[in-house]
DSSP file (Angstrom, degrees, kcal/mol; ACC not computed):
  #  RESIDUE AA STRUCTURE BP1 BP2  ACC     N-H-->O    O-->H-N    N-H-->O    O-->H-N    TCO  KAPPA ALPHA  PHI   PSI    X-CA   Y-CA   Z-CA
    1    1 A X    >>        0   0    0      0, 0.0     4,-1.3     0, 0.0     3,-0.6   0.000 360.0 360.0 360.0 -31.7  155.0  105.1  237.4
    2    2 A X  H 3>  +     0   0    0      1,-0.2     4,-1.2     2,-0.2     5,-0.2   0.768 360.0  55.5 -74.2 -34.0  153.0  107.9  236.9
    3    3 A X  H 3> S+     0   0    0      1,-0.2     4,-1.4     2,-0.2    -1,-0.2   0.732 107.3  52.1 -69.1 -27.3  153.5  109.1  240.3
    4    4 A X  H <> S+     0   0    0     -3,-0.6     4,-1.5     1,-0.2    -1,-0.2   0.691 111.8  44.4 -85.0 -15.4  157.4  109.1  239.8
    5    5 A X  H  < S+     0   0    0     -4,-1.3     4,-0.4     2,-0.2    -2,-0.2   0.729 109.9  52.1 -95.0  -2.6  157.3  111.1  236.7
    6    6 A X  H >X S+     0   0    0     -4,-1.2     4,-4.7     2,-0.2     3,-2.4   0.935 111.8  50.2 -75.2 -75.1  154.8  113.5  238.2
    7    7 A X  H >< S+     0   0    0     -4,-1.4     3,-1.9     1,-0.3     2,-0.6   0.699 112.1  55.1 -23.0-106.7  157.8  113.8  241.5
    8    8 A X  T 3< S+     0   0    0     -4,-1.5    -1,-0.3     1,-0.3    -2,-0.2   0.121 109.5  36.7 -23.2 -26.0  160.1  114.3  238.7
    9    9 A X  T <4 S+     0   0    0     -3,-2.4    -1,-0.3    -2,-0.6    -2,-0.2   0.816  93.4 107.9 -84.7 -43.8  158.4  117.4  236.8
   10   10 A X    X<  -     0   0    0     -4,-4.7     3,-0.8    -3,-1.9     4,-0.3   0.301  53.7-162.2 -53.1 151.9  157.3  119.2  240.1
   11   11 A X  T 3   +     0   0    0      1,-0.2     4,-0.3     2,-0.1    -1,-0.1   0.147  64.5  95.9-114.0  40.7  159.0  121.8  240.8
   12   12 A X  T 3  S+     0   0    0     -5,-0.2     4,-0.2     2,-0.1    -1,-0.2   0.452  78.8  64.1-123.2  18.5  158.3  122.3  244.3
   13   13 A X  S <> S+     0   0    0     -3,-0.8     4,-1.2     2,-0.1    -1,-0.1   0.698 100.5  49.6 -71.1 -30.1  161.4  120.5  245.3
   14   14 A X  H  > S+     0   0    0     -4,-0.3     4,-1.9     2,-0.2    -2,-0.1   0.556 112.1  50.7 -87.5 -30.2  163.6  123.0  243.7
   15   15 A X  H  > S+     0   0    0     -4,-0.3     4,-0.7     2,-0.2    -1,-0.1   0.701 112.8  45.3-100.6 -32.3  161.4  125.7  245.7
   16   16 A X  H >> S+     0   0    0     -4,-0.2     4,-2.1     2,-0.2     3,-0.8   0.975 114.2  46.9 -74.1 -72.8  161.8  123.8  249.3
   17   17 A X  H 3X S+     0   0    0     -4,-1.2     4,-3.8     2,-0.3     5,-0.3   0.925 115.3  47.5 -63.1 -66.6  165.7  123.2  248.7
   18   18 A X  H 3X S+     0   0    0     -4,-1.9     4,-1.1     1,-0.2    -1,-0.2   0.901 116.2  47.5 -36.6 -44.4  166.0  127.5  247.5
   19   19 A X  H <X S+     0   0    0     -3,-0.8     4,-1.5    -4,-0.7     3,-0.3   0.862 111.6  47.7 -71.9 -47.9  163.7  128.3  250.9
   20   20 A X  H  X S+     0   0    0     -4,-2.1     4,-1.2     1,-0.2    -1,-0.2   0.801 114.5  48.6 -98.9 -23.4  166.1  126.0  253.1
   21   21 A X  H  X S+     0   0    0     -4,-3.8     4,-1.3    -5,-0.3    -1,-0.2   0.857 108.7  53.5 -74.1 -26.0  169.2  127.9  251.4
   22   22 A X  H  X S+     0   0    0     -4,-1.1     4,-0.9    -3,-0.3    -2,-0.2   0.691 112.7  42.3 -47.4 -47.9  167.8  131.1  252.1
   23   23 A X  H  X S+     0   0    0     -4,-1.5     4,-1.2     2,-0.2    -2,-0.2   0.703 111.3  51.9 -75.2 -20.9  167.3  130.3  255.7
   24   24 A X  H >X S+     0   0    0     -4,-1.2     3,-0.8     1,-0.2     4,-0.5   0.985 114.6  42.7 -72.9 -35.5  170.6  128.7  256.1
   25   25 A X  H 3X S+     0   0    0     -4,-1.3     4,-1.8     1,-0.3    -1,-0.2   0.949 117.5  53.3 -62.4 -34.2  172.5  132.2  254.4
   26   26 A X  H 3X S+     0   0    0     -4,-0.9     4,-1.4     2,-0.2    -1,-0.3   0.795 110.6  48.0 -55.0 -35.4  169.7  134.1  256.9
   27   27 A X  H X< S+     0   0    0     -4,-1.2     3,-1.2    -3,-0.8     2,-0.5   0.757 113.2  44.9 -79.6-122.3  171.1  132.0  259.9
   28   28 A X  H 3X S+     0   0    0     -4,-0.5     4,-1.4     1,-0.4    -2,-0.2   0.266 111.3  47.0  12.8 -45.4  174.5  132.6  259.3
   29   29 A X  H 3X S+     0   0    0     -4,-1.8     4,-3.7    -2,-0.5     3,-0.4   0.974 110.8  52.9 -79.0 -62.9  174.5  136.0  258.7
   30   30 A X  H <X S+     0   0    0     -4,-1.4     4,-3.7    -3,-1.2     5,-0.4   0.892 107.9  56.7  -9.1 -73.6  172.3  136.7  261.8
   31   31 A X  H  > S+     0   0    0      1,-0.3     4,-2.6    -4,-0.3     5,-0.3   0.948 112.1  40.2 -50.3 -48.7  175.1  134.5  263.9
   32   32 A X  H  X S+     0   0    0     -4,-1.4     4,-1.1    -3,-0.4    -1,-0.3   0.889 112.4  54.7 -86.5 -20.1  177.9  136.7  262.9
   33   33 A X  H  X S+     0   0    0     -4,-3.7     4,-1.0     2,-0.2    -1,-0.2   0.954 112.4  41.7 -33.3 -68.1  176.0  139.6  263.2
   34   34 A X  H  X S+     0   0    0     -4,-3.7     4,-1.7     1,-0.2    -2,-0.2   0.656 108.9  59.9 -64.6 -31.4  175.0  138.8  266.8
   35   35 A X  H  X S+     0   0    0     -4,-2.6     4,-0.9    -5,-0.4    -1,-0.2   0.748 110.9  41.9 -77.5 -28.4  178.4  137.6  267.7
   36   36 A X  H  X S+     0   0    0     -4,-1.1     4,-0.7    -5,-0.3    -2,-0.2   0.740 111.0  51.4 -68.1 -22.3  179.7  140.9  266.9
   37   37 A X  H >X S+     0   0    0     -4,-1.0     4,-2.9     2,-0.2     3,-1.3   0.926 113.9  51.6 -68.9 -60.9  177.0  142.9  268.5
   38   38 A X  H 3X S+     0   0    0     -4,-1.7     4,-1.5     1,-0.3     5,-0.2   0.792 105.4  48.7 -14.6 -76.4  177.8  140.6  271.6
   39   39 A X  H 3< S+     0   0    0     -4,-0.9     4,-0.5     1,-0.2    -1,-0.3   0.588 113.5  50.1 -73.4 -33.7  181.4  141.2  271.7
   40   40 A X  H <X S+     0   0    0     -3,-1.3     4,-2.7    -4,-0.7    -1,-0.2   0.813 109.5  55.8 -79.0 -33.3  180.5  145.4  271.4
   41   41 A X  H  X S+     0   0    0     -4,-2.9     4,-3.4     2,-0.2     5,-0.3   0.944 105.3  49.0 -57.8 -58.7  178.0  144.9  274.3
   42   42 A X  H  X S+     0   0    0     -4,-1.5     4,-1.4    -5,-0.3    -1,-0.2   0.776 110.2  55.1 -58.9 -30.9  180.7  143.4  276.6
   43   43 A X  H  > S+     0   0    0     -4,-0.5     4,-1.3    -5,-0.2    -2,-0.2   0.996 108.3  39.5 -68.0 -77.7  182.7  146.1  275.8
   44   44 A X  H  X S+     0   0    0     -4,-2.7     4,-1.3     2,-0.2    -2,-0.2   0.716 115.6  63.0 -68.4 -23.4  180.5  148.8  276.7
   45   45 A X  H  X S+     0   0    0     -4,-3.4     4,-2.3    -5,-0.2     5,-0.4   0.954 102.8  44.4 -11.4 -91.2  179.6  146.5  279.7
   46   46 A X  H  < S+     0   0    0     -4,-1.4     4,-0.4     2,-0.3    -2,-0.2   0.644 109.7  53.8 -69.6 -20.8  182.8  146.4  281.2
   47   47 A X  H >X S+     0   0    0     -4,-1.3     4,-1.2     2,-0.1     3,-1.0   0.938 106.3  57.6 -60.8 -70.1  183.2  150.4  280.7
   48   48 A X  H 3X S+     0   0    0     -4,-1.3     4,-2.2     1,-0.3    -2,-0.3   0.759 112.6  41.1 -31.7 -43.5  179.8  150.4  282.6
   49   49 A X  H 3X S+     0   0    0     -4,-2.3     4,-2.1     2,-0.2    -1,-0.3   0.860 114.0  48.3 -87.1 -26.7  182.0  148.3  285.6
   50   50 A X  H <> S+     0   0    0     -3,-1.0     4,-2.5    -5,-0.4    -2,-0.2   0.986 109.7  51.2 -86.0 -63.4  184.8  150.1  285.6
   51   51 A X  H  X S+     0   0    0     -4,-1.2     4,-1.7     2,-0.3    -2,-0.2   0.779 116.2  42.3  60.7 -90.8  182.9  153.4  285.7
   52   52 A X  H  X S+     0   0    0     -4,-2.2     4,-1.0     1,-0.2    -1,-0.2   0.982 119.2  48.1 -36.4 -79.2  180.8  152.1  288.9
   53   53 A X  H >X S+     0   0    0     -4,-2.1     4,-1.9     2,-0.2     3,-1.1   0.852 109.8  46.7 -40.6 -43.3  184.0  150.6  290.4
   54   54 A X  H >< S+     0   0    0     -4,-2.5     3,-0.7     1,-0.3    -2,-0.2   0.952 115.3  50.4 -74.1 -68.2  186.4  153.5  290.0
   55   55 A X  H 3< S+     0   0    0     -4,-1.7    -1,-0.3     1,-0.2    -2,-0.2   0.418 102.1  62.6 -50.5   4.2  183.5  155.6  291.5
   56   56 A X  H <<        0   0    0     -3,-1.1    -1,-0.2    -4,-1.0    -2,-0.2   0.752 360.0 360.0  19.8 -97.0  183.3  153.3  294.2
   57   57 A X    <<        0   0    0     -4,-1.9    -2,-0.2    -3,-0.7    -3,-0.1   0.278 360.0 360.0 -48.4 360.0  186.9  154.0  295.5
């Protein structure tokens, strides 16, 4: 019993659960970051090809 009410006071559930919401918001922001950086990359990619090809011809 002592052990459950001990569980029950710590607060370093509370501290674990903040940390793992911190990473999810961290995650998340990251992903849409990089999926826009991506999508500018291909872009300026694909200038890059067109650029080669038409000097190419």
């Amino acid at each position: 019993m002592d052990k459950l009410r001990c569980l029950v006071r710590s607060r370093d559930g509370a501290t674990v659960v903040e940390y793992g919401l911190l990473a999810a918001l961290i995650s998340v922001g990251l992903l849409v970051g990089l999926q826009n950086f991506s999508e500018a990359l291909l872009g300026v990619f694909n200038i890059i090809v067109d650029a080669i090809e038409t000097a190419w011809v």
